[in-house]
C-alpha positions in Angstrom: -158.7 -35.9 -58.7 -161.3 -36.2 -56.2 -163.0 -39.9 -55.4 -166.1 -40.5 -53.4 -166.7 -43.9 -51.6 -168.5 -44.8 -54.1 -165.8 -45.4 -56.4 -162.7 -46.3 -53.9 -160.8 -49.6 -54.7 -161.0 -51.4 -50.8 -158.7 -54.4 -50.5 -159.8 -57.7 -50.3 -157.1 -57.9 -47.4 -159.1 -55.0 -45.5 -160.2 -56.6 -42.0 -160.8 -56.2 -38.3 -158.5 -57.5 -35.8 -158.8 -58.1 -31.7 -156.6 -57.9 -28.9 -157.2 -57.5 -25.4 -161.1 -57.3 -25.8 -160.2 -54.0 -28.5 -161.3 -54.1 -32.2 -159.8 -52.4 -35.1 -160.8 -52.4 -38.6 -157.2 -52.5 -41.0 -158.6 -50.8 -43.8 -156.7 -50.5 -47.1 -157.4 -49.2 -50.2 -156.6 -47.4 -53.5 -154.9 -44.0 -53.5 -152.9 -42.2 -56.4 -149.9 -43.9 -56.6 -149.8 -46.9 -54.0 -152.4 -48.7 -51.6 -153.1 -46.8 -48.3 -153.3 -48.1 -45.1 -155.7 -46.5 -42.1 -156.2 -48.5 -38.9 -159.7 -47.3 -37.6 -161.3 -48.1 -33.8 -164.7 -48.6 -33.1 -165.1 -44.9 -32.1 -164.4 -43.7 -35.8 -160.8 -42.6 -34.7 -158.6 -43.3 -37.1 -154.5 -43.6 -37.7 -153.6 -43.0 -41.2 -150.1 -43.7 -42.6 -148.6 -41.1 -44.6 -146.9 -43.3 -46.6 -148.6 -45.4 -49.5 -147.6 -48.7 -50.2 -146.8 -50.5 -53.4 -148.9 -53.7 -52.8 -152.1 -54.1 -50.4 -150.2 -56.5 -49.1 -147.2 -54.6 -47.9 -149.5 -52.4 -46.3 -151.1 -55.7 -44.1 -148.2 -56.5 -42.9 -147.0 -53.3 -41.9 -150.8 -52.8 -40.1 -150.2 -56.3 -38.1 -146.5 -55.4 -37.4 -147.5 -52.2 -35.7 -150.4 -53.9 -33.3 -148.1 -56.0 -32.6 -145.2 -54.1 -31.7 -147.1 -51.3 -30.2 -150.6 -53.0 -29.0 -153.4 -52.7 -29.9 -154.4 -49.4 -27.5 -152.5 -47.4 -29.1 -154.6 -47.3 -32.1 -157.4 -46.4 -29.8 -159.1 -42.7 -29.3 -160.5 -41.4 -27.0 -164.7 -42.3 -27.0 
């Protein structure tokens, strides 16, 4: 089944998030079987979990666990 962006199911919980003058959007939306989460910089780089999740939810916290455990530069590529 292929999807276009026209038709993806984004999360209401899909947001940006700041740290040390950085900004990241969380994105999360609908995949086959779960909600996926991607954490994308302002250069379009992007770290996608391989993973899906069973509730949008689940896949926020995990998203705001890993910035904060790892920081926030480590979701950043290279310009």
């Amino acid at each position: 089944m292929s999807t276009t962006e026209d038709n993806i199911e984004q999360s209401p919980l899909t947001q940006t998030y700041s740290a040390n003058e950085q900004t990241v959007t969380i994105d999360i939306y609908k995949g086959e079987s779960g909600w996926i989460l991607e954490i994308v910089d302002a250069g379009n780089n992007s770290t996608l979990w391989e993973d899906e999740f069973a509730t949008d939810q689940e896949a926020l916290d995990e998203a705001l666990a890993a910035l904060s455990e790892e920081g926030i530069d480590c979701f950043i590529g290279p310009a």
